[in-house]
N, C-alpha and C positions, 0 to 999 in steps of 0.2 A: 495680604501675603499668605495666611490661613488659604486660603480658597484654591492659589495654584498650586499648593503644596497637596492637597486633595484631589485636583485634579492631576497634578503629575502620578500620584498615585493608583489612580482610576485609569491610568493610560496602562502604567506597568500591570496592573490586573490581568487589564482588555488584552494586551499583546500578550502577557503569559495564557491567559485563557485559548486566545487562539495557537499559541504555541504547539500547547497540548494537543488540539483538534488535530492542526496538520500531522502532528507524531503520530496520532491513533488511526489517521484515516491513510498515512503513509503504507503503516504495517498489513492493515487492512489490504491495502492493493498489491502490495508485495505478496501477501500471501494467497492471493488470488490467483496475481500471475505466476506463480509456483504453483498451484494447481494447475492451470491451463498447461502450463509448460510440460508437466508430465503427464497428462490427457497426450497432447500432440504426439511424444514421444511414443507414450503407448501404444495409439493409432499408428504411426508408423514404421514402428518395429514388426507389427501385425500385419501391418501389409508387406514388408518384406521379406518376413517369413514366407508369406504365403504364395509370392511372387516367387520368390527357391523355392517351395515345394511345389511349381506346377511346373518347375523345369526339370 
């Protein structure tokens, strides 16, 4: 009885450890694509300015 109560424990561990991972590596890509996203933006605000100013 000892043994699966160690094991069900080692399970809650294992899922809370990977919990965490997907949380850290979620934020990680969020904030990635919030950079790209205002990269794009930037690029093309600049092109349309520039498109107005050759009219």
């Amino acid at each position: 009885m000892d043994e699966k109560a160690q094991l069900s424990a080692e399970m809650i561990l294992l899922i809370g450890a990977m919990l965490v991972i997907v949380i850290v590596a979620g934020g990680f890509i969020i904030s990635i694509t919030g950079s790209v996203a205002g990269n794009i933006t930037q690029v093309i605000d600049v092109a349309k300015d520039s498109t107005i100013g050759r009219m």
